[in-house]
mmCIF file as gemmi writes it, N, C-alpha and C atoms, coordinates in Angstrom:
data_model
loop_
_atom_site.group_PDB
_atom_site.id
_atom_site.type_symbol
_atom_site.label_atom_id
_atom_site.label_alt_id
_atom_site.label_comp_id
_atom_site.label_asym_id
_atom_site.label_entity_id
_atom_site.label_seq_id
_atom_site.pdbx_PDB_ins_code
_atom_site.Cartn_x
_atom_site.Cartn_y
_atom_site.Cartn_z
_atom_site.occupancy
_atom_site.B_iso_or_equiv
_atom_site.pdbx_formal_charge
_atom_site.auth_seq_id
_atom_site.auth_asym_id
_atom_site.pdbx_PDB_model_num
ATOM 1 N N . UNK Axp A 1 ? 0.828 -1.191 0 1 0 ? 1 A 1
ATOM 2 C CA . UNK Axp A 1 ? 0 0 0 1 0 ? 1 A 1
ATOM 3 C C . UNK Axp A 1 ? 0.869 1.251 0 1 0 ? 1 A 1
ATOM 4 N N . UNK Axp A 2 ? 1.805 1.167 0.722 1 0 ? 2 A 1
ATOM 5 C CA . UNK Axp A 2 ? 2.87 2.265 0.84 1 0 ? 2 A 1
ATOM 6 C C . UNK Axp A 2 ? 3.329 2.655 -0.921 1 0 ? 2 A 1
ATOM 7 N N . UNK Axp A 3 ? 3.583 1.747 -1.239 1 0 ? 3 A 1
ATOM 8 C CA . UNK Axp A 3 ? 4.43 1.528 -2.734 1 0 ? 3 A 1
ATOM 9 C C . UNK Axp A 3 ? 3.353 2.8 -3.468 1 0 ? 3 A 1
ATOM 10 N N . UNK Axp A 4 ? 2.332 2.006 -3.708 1 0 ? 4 A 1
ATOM 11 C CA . UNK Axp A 4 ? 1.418 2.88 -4.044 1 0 ? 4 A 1
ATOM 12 C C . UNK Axp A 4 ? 0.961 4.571 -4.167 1 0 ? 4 A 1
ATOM 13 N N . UNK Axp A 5 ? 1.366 4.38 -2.747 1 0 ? 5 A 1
ATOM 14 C CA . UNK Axp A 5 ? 0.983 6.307 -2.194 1 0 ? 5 A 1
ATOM 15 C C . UNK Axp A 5 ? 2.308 6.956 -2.671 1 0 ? 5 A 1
ATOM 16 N N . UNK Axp A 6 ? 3.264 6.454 -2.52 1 0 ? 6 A 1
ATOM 17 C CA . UNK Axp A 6 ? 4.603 6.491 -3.081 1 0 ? 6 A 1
ATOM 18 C C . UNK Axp A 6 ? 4.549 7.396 -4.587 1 0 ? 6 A 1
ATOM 19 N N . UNK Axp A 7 ? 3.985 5.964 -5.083 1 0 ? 7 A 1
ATOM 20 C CA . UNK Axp A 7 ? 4.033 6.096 -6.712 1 0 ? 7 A 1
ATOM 21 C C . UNK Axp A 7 ? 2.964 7.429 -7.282 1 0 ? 7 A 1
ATOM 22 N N . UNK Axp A 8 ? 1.774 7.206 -6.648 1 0 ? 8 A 1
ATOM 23 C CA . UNK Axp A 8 ? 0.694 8.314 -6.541 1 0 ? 8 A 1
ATOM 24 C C . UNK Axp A 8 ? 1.5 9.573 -6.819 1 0 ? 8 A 1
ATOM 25 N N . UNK Axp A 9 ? 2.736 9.766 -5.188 1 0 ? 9 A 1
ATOM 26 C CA . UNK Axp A 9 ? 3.081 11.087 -4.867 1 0 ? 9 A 1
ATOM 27 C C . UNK Axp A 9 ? 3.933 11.799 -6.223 1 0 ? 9 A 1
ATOM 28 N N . UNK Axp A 10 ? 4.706 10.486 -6.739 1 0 ? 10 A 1
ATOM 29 C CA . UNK Axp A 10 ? 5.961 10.787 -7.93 1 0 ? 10 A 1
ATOM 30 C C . UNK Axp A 10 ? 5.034 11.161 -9.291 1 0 ? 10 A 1
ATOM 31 N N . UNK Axp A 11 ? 4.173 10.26 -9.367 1 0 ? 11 A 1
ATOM 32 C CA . UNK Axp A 11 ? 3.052 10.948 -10.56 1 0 ? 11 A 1
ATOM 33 C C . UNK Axp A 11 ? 2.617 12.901 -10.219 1 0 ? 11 A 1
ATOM 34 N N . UNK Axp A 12 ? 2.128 12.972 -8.975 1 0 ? 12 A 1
ATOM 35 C CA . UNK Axp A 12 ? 1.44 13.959 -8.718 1 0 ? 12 A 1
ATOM 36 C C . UNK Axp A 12 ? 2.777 15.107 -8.662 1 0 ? 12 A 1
ATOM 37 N N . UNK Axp A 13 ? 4.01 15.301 -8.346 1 0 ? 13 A 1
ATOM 38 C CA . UNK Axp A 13 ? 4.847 15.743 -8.359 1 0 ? 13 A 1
ATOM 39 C C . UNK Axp A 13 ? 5.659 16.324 -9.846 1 0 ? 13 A 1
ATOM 40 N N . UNK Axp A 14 ? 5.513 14.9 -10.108 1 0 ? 14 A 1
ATOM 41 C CA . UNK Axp A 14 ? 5.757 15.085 -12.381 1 0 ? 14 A 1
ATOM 42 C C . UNK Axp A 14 ? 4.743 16.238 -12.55 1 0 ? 14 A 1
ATOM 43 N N . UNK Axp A 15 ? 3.369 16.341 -12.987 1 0 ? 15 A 1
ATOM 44 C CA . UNK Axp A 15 ? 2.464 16.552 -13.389 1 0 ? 15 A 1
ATOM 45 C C . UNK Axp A 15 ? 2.398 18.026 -12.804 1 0 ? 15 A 1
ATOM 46 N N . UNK Axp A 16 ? 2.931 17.832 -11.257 1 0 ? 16 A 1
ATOM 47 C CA . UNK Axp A 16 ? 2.875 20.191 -11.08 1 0 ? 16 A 1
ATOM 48 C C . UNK Axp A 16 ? 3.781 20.463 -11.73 1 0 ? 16 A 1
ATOM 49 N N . UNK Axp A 17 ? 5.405 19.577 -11.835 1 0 ? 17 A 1
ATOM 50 C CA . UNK Axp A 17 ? 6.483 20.072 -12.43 1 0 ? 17 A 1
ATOM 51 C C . UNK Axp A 17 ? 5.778 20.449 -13.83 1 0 ? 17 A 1
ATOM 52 N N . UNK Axp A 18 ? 5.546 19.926 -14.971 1 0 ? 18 A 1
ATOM 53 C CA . UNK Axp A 18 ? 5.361 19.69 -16.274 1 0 ? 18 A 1
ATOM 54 C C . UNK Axp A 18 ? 4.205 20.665 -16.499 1 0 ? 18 A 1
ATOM 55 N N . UNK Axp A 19 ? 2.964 20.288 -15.562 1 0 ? 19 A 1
ATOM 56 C CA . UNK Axp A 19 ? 1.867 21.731 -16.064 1 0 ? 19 A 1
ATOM 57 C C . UNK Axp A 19 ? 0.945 22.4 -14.914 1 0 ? 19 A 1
ATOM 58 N N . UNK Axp A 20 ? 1.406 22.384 -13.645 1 0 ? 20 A 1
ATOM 59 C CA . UNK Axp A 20 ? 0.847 23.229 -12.881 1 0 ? 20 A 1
ATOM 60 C C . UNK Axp A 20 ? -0.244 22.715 -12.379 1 0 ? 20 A 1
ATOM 61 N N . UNK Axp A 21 ? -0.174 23.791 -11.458 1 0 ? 21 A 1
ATOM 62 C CA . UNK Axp A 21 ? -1.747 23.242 -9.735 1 0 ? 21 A 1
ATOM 63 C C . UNK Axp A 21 ? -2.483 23.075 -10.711 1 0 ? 21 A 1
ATOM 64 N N . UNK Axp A 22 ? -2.838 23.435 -11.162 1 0 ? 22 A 1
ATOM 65 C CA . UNK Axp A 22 ? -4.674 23.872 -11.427 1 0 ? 22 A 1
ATOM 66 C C . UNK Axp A 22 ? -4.665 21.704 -12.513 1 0 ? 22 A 1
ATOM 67 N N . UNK Axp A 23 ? -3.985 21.358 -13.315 1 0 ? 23 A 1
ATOM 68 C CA . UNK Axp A 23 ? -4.181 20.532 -13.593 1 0 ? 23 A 1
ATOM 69 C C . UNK Axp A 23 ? -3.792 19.075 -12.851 1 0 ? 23 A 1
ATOM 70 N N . UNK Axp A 24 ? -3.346 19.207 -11.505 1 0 ? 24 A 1
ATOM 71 C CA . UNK Axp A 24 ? -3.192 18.167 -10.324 1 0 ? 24 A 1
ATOM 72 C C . UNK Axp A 24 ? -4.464 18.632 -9.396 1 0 ? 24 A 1
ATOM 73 N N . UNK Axp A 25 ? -5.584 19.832 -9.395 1 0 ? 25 A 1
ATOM 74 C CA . UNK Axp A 25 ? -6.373 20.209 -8.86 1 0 ? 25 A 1
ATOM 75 C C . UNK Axp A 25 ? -7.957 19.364 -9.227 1 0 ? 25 A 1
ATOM 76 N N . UNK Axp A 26 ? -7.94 19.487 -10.919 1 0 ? 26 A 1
ATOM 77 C CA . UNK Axp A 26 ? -8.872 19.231 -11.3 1 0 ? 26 A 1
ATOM 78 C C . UNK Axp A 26 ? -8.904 17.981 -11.361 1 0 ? 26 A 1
ATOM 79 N N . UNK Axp A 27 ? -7.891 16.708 -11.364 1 0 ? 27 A 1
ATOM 80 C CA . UNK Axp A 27 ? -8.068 15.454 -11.236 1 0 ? 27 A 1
ATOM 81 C C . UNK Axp A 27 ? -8.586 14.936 -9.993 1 0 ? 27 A 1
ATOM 82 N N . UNK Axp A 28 ? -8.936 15.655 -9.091 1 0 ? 28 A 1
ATOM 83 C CA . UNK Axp A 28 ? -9.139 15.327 -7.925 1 0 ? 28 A 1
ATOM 84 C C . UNK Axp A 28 ? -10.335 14.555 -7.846 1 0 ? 28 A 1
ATOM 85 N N . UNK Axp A 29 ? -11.598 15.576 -8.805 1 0 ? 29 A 1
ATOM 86 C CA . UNK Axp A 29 ? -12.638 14.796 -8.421 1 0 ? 29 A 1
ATOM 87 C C . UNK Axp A 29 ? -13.168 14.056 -9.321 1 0 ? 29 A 1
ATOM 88 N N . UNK Axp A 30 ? -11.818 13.703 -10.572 1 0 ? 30 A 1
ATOM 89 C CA . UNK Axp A 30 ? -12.474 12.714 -11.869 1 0 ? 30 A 1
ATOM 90 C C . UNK Axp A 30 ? -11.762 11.61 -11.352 1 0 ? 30 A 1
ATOM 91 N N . UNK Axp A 31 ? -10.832 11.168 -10.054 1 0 ? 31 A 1
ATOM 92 C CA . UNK Axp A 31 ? -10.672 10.406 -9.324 1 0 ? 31 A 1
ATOM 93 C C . UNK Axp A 31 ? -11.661 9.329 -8.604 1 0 ? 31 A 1
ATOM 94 N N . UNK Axp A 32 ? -12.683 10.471 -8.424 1 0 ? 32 A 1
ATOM 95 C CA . UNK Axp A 32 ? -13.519 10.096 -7.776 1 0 ? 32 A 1
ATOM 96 C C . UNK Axp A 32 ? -14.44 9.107 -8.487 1 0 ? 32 A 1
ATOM 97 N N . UNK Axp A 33 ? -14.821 9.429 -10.106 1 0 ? 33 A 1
ATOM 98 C CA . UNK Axp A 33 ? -15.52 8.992 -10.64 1 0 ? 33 A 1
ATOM 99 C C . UNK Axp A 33 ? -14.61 7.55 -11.916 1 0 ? 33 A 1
ATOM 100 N N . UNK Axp A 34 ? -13.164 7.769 -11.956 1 0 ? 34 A 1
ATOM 101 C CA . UNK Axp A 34 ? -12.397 6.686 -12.286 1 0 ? 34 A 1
ATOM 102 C C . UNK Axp A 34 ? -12.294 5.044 -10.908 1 0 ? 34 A 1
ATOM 103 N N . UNK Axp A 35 ? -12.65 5.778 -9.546 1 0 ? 35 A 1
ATOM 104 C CA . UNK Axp A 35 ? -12.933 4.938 -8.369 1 0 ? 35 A 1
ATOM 105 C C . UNK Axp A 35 ? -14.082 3.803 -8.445 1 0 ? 35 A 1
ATOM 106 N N . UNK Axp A 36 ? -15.12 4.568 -8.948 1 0 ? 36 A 1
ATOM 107 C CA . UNK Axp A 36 ? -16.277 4.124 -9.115 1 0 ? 36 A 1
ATOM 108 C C . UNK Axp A 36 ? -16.536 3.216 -10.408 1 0 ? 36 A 1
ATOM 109 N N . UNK Axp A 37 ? -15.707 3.247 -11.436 1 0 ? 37 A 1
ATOM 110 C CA . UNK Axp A 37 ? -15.752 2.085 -12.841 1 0 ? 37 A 1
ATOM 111 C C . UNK Axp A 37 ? -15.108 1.504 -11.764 1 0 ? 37 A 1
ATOM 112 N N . UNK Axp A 38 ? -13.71 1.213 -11.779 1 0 ? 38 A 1
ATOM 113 C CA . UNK Axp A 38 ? -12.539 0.447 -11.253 1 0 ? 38 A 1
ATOM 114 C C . UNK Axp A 38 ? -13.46 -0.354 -10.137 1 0 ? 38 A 1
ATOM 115 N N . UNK Axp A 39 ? -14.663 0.002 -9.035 1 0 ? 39 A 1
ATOM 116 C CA . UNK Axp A 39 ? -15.242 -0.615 -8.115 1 0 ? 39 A 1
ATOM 117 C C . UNK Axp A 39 ? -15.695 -1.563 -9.016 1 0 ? 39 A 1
ATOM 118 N N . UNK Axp A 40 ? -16.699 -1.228 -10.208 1 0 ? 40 A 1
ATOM 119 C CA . UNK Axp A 40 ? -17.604 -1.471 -10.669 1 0 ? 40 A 1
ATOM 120 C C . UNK Axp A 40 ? -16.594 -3.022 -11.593 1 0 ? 40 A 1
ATOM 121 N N . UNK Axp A 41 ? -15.829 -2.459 -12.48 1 0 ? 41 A 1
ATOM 122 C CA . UNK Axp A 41 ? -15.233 -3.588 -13.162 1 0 ? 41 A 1
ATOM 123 C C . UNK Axp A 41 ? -14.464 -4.534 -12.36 1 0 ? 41 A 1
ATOM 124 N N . UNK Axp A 42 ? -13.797 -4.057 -11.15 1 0 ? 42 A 1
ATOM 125 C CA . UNK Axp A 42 ? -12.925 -5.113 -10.163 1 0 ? 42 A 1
ATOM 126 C C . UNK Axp A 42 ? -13.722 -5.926 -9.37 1 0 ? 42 A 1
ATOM 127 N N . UNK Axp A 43 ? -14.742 -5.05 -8.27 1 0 ? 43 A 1
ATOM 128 C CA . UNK Axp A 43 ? -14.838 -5.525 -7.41 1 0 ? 43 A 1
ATOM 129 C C . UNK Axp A 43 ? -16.666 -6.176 -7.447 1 0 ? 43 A 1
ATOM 130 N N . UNK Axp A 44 ? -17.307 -5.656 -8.721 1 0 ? 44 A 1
ATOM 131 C CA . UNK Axp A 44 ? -18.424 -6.412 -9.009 1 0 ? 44 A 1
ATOM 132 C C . UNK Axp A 44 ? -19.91 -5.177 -8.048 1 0 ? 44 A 1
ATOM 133 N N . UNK Axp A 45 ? -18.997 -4.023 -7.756 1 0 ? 45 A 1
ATOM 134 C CA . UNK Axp A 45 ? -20.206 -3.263 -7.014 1 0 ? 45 A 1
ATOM 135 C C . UNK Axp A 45 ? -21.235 -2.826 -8.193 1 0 ? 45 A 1
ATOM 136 N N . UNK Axp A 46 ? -22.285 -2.667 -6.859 1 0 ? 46 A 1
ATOM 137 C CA . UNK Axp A 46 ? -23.504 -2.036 -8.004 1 0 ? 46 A 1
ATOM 138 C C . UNK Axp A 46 ? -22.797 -0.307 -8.55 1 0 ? 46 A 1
ATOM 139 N N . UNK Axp A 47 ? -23.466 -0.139 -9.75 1 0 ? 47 A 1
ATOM 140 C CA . UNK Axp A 47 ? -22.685 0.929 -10.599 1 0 ? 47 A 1
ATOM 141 C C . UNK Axp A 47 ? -24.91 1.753 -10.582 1 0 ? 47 A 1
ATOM 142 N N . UNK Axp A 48 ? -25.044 2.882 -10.223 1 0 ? 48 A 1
ATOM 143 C CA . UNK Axp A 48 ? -26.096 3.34 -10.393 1 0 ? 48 A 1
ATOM 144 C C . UNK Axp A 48 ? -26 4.516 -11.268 1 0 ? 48 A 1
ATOM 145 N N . UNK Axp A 49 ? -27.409 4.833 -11.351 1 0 ? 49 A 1
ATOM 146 C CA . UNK Axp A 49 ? -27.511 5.614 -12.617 1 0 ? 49 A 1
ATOM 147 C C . UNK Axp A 49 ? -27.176 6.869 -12.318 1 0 ? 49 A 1
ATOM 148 N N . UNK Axp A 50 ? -27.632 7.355 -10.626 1 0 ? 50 A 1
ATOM 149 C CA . UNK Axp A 50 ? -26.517 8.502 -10.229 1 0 ? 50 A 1
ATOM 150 C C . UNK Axp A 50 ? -25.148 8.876 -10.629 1 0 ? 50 A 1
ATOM 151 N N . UNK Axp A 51 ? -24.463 7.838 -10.159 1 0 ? 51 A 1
ATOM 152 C CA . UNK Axp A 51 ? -23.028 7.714 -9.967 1 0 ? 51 A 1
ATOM 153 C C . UNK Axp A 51 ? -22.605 7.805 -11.843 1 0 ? 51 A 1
ATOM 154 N N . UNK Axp A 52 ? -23.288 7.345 -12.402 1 0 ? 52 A 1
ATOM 155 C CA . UNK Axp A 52 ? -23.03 7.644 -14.153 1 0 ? 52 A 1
ATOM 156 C C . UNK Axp A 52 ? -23.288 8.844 -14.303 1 0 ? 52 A 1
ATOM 157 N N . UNK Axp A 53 ? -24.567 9.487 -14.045 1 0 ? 53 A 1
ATOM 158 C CA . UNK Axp A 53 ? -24.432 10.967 -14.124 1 0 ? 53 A 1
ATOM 159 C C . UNK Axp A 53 ? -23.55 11.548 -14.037 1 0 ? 53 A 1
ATOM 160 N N . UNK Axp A 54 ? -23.019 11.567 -12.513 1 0 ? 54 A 1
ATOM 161 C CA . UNK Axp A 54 ? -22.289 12.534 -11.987 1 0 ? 54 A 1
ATOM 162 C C . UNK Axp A 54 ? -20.65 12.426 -12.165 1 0 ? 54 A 1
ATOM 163 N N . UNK Axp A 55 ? -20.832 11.289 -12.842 1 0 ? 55 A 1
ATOM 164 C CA . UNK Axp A 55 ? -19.597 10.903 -13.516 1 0 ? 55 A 1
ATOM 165 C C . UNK Axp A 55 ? -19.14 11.54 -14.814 1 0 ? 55 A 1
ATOM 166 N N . UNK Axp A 56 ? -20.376 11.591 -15.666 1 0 ? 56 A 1
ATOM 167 C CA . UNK Axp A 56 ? -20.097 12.525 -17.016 1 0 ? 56 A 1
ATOM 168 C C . UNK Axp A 56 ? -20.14 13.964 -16.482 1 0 ? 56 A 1
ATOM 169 N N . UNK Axp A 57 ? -20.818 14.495 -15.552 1 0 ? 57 A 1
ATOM 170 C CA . UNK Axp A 57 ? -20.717 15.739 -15.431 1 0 ? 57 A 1
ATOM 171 C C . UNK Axp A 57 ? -19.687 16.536 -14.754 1 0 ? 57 A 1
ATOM 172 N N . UNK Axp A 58 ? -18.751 15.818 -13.655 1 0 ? 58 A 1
ATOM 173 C CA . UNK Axp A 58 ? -17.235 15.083 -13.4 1 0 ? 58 A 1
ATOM 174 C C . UNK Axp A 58 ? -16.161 15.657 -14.59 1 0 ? 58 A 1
ATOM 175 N N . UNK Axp A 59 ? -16.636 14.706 -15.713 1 0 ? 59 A 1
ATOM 176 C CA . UNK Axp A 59 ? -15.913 15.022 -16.904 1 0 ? 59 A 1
ATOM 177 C C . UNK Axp A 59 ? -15.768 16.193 -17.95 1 0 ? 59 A 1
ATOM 178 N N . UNK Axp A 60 ? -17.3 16.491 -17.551 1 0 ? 60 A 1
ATOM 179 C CA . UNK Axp A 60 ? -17.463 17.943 -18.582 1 0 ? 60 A 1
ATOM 180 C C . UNK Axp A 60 ? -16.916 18.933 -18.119 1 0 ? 60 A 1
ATOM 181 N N . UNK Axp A 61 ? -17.263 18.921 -16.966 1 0 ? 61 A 1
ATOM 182 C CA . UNK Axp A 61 ? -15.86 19.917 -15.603 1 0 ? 61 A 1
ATOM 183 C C . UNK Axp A 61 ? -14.866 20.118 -16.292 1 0 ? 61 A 1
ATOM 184 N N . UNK Axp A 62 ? -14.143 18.785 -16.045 1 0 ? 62 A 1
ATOM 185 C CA . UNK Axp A 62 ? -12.803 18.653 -16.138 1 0 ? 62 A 1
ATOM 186 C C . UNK Axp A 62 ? -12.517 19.039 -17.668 1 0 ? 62 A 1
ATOM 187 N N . UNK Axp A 63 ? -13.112 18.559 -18.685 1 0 ? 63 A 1
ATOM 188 C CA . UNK Axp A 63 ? -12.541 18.708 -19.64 1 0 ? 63 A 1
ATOM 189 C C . UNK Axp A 63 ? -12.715 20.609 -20.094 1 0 ? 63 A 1
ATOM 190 N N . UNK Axp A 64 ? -13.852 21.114 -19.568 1 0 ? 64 A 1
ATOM 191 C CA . UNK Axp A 64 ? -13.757 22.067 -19.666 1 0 ? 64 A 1
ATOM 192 C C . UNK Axp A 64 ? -12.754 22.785 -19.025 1 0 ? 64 A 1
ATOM 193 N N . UNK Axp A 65 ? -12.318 22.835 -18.382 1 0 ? 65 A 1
ATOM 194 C CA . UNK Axp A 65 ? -11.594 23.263 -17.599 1 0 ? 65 A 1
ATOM 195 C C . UNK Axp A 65 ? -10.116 23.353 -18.151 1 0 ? 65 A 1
ATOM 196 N N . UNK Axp A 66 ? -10.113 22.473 -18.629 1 0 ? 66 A 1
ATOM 197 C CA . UNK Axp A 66 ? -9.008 22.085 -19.51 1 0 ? 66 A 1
ATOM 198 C C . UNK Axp A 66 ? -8.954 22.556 -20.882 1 0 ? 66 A 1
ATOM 199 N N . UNK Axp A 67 ? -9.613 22.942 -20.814 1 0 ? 67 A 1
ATOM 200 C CA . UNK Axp A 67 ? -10.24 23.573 -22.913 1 0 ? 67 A 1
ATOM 201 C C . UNK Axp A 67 ? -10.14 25.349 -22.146 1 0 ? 67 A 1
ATOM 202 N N . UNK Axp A 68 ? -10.551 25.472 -21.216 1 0 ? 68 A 1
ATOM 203 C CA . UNK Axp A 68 ? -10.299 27.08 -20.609 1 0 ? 68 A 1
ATOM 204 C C . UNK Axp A 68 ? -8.992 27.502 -20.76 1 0 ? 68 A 1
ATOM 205 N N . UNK Axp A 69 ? -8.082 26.722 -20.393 1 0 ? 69 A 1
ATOM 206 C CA . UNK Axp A 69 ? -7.084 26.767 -19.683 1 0 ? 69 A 1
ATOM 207 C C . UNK Axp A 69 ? -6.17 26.567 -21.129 1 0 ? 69 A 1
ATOM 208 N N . UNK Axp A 70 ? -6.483 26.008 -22.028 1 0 ? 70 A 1
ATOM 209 C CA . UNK Axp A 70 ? -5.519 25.825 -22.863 1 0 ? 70 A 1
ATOM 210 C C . UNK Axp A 70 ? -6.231 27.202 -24.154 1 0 ? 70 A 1
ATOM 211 N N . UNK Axp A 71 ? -7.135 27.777 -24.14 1 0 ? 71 A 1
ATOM 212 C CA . UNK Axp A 71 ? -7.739 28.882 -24.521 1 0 ? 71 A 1
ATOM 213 C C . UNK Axp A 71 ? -6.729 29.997 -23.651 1 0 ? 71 A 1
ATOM 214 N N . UNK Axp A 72 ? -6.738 30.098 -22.516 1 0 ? 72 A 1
ATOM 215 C CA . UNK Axp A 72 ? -5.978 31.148 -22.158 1 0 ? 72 A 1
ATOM 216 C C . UNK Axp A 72 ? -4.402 30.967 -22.352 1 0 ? 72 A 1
ATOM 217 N N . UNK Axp A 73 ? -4.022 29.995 -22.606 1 0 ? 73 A 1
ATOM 218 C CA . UNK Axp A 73 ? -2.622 29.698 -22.806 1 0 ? 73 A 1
ATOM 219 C C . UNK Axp A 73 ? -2.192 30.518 -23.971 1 0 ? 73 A 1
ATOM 220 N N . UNK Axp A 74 ? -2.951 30.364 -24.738 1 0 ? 74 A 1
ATOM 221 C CA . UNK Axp A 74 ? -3.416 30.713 -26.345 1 0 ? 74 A 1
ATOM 222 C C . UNK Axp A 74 ? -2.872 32.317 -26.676 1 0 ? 74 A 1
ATOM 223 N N . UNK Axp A 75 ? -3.935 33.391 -25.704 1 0 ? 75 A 1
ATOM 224 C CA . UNK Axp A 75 ? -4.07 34.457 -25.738 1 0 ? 75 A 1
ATOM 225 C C . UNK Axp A 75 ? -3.41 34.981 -25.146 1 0 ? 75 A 1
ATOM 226 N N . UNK Axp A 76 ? -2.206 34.665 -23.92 1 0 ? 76 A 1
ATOM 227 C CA . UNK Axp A 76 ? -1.864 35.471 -23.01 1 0 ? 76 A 1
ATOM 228 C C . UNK Axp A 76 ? -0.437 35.102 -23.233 1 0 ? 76 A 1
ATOM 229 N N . UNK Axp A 77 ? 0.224 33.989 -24.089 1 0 ? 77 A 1
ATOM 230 C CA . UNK Axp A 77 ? 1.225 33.986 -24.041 1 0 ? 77 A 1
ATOM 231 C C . UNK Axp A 77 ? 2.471 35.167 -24.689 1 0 ? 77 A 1
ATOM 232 N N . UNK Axp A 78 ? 1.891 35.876 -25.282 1 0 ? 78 A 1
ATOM 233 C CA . UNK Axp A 78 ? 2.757 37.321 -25.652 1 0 ? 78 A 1
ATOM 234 C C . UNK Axp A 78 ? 2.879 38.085 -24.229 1 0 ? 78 A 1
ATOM 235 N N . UNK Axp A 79 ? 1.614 38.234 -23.686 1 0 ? 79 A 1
ATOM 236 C CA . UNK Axp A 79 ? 1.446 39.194 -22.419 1 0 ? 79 A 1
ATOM 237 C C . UNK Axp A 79 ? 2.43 38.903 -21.175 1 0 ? 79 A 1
ATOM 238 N N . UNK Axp A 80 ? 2.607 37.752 -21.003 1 0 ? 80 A 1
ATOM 239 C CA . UNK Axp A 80 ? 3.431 36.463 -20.112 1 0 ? 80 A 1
ATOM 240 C C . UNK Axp A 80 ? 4.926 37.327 -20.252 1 0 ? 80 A 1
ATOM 241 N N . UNK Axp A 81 ? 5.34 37.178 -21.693 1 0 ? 81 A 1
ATOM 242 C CA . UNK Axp A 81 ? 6.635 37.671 -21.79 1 0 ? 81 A 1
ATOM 243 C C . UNK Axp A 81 ? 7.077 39.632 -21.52 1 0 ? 81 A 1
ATOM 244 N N . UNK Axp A 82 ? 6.543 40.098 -21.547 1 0 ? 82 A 1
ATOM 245 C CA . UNK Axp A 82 ? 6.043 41.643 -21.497 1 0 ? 82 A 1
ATOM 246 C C . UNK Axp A 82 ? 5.84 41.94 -20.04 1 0 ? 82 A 1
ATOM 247 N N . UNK Axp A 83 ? 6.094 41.061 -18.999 1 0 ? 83 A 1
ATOM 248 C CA . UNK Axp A 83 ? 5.46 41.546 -17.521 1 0 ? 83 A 1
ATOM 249 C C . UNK Axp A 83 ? 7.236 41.709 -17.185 1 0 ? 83 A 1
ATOM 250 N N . UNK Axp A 84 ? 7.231 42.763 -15.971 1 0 ? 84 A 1
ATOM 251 C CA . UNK Axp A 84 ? 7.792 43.076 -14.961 1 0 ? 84 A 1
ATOM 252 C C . UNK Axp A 84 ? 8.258 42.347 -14.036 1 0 ? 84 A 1
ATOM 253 N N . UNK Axp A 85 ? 9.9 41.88 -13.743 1 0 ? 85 A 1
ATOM 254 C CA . UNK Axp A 85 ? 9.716 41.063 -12.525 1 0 ? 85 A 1
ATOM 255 C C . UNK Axp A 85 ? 9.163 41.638 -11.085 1 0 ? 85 A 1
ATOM 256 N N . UNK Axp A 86 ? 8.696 40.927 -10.186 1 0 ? 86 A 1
ATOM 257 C CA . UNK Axp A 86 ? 8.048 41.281 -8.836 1 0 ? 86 A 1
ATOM 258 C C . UNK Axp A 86 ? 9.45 41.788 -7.767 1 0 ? 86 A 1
ATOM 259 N N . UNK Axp A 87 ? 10.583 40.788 -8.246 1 0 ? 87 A 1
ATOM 260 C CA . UNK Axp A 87 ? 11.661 41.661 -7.382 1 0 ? 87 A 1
ATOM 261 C C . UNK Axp A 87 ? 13.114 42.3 -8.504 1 0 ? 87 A 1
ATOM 262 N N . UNK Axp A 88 ? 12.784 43.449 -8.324 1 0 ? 88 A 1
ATOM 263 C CA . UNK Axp A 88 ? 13.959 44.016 -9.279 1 0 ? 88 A 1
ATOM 264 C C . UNK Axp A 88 ? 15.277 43.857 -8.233 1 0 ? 88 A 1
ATOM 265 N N . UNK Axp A 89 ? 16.53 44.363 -9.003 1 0 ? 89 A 1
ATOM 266 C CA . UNK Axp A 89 ? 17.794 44.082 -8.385 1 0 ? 89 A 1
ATOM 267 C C . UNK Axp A 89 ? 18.047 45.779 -7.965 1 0 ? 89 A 1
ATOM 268 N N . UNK Axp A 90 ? 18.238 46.035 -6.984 1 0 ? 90 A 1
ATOM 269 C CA . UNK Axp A 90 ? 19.15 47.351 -6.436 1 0 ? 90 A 1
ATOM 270 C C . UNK Axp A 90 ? 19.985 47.825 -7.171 1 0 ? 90 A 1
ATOM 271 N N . UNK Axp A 91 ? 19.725 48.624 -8.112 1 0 ? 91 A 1
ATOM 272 C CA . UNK Axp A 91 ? 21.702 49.255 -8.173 1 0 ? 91 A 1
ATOM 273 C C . UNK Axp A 91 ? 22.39 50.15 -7.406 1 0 ? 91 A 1
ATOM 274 N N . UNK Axp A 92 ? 22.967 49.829 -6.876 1 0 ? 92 A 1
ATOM 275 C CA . UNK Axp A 92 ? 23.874 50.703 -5.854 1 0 ? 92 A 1
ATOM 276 C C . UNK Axp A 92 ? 24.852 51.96 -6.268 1 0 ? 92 A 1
C-alpha cells in the first residue's frame, strides 16, 4: 500500500512540475468517478444511474476546464513575456 501512495506522490509531483496546480487540482474529483468504474469492473459493485451521471458531469468539468485553460494559454502567451519582474535588483 505504501508503494502505491509512493508512486501516486511521484506521478502527482511530475504533473505540477510539467503543467501546474490547477491541472493536479482538477483530477481530484475525476478520481472520484475513475474509483467508481474500477469498483464497478474489479470488485463487481452495483454501478447506479446517479453515480453515471455525476460521472459525465465530473468530466465535462474537467474537460472544460481544460479547454479554458488551454484557450488562455493561447491568448496570453505574448502578455506572459512583457510583464515586470516582482523583485527588481538594487543598483547601488
Amino acid at each position: 500500500m505504501l508503494s502505491i501512495l509512493g508512486g501516486a506522490n511521484v506521478v502527482r509531483a511530475w504533473g505540477l512540475y510539467m503543467k501546474g496546480p490547477l491541472y493536479i487540482a482538477s483530477f481530484r474529483p475525476l478520481s472520484i468517478a475513475i474509483a467508481a468504474v474500477m469498483g464497478f469492473i474489479l470488485l463487481g459493485d452495483a454501478l447506479y444511474l446517479g453515480s453515471v451521471i455525476g460521472a459525465v458531469i465530473i468530466c465535462m468539468g474537467f474537460y472544460g476546464v481544460l479547454w479554458g485553460k488551454v484557450n488562455e494559454e493561447d491568448s496570453s502567451f505574448v502578455a506572459v513575456e512583457s510583464k515586470t519582474p516582482l523583485l527588481q535588483t538594487a543598483e547601488p
